[in-house]
C-alpha positions in Angstrom: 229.1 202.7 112.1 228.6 200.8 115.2 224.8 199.6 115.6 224.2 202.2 119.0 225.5 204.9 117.0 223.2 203.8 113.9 219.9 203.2 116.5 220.4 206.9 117.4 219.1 208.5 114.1 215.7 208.9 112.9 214.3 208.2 109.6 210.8 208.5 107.7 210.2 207.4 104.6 207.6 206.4 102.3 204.8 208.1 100.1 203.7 211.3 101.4 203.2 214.8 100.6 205.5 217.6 101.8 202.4 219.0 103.7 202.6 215.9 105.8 206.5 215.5 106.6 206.1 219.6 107.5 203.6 218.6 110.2 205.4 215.6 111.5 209.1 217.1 111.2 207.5 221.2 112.1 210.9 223.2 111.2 212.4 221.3 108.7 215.6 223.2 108.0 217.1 221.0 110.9 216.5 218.0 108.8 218.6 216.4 105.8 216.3 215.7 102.7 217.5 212.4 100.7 215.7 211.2 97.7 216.0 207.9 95.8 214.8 207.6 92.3 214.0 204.5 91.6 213.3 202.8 88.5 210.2 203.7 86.4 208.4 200.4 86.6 209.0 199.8 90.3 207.7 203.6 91.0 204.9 203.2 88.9 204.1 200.0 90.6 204.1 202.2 94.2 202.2 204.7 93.3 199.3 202.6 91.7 199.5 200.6 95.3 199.8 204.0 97.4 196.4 205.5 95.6 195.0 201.8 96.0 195.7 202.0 99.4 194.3 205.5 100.0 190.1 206.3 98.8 191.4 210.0 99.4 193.5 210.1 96.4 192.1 212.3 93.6 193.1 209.0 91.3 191.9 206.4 93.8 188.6 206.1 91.0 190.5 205.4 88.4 192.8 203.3 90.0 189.5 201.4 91.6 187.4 201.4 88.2 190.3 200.0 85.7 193.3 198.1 87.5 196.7 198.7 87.2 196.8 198.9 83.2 194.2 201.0 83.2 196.0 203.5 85.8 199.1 202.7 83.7 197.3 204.1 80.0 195.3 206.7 81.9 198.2 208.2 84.2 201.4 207.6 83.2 203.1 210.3 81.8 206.9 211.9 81.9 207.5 213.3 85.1 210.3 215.3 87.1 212.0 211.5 87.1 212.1 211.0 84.0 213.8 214.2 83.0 216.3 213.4 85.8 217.4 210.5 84.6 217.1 211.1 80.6 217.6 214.5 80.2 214.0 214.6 78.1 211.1 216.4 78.6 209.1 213.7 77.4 208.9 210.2 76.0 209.8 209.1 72.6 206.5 206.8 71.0 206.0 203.5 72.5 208.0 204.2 75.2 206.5 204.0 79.2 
């Protein structure tokens, strides 16, 4: 795709709730949704700097009080993702 043709779309990415894309996009049936899973140690890695990065966060205490391991065996737990990708509702033991 030649680069004018590329410069004429619009993107937003990033962390964010569907309450905020809603009020930046307003009727979203106009827009194409993509999602990319990524994997489990680079999410977990994102999210932990996302609530860092944001005192709002109902886990930004946690996050603040105990580091990243801390968030890590406080927080982590099987999620949408990892039912998406393993076809399990949970973890086996040992496993994060």
């Amino acid at each position: 795709m030649p680069l004018e043709k590329r410069l004429s779309y619009w993107g937003i990415g990033g962390h964010g709730s569907l309450q905020l894309f809603r009020a930046m996009l307003r009727d979203m049936e106009r827009y194409h949704r993509i999602v990319a899973l990524r994997g489990p140690i680079e999410r977990m890695i994102s999210e932990y700097n996302y609530i860092r990065a944001l005192p709002q966060h109902h886990l930004h205490k946690i996050v603040a009080a105990e580091g990243f391991e801390g968030f890590i065996e406080k927080t982590a737990q099987p999620n949408r993702q990892v039912k998406l990708r393993t076809g399990r509702e949970t973890q086996g033991p040992g496993e994060r």
